[in-house]
N, C-alpha and C positions, 0 to 999 in steps of 0.2 A: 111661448115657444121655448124650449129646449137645445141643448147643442146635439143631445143624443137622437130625438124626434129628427132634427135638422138631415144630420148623415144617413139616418136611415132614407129619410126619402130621397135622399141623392145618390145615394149607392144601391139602390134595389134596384133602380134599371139595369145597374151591371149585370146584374143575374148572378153574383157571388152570395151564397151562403155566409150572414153575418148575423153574429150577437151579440150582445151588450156582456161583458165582464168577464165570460168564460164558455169555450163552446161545448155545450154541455151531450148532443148529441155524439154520431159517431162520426170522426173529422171524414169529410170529404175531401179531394185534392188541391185543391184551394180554400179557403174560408178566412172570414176578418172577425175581429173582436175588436170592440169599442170600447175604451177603458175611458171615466169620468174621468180631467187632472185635477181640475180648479175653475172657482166661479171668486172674480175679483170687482171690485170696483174702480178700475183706475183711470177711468176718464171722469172729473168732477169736482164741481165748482160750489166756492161757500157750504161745504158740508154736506152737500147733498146731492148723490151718487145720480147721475142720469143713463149710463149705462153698467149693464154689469154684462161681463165678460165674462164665457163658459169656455175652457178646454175639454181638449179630451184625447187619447192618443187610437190612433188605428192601428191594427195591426195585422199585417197580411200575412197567408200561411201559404204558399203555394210549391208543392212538389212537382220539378221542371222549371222550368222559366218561368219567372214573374213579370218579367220587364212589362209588357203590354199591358197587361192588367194595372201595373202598379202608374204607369203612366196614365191609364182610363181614371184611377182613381182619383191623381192628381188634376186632369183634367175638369172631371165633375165638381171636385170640392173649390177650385177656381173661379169654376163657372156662378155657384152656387155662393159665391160672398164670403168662402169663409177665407179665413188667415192661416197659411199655410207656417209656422213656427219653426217646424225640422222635418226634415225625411234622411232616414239613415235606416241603413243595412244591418242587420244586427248580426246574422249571419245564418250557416248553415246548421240545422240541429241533426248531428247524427241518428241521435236515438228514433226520430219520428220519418226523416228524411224530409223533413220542410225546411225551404227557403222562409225566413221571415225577415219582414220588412216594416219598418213603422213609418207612419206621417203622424203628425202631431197637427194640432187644428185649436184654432182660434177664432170664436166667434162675439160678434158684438152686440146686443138686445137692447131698446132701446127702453129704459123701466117705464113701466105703468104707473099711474096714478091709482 
């Protein structure tokens, strides 16, 4: 499993238009992008990493209110086990007229043999 695989099946019942890195289509009035942060070992004993933990940051784009949205998505990713690390308002872009918003997300996999 992946962290990226992980949000997508948590966020596609939302019904928001999301992609991985960059929306590369024509933006819609909402849509998220999934940006990788980091994949770390830090729970691990005598040398040998038994999980590794993936980040990755979301990122919302909604022209108009985002609250509800941005609350559904907090909700999902709660539900779904991940580690919620920051959510902050980054703000308004004039040029495009989107509100954007990040959560940042942290998940734990437990390594394979």
């Amino acid at each position: 499993m992946s962290v990226l695989s992980d949000i997508n099946a948590t966020l596609e019942p939302l019904g928001i238009p999301l992609e991985t890195g960059v929306f590369k289509d024509e933006a819609p009035d909402k849509y998220i992008v999934v940006v990788p942060m980091a994949d770390s070992f830090e729970l691990h004993a005598d040398n040998t990493p038994e999980y590794d933990v993936q980040e990755a940051r979301i990122s919302m784009y909604a022209k108009g209110s985002y609250t509800k949205d941005k609350n559904a998505i907090v909700r999902a990713l709660l539900g779904a086990d991940f580690t919620i690390t920051d959510r902050r308002y980054i703000g308004y872009e004039t040029e495009t007229g989107y509100f954007h918003y990040n959560v940042d997300v942290a998940k734990h996999y437990e390594m394979e043999e």
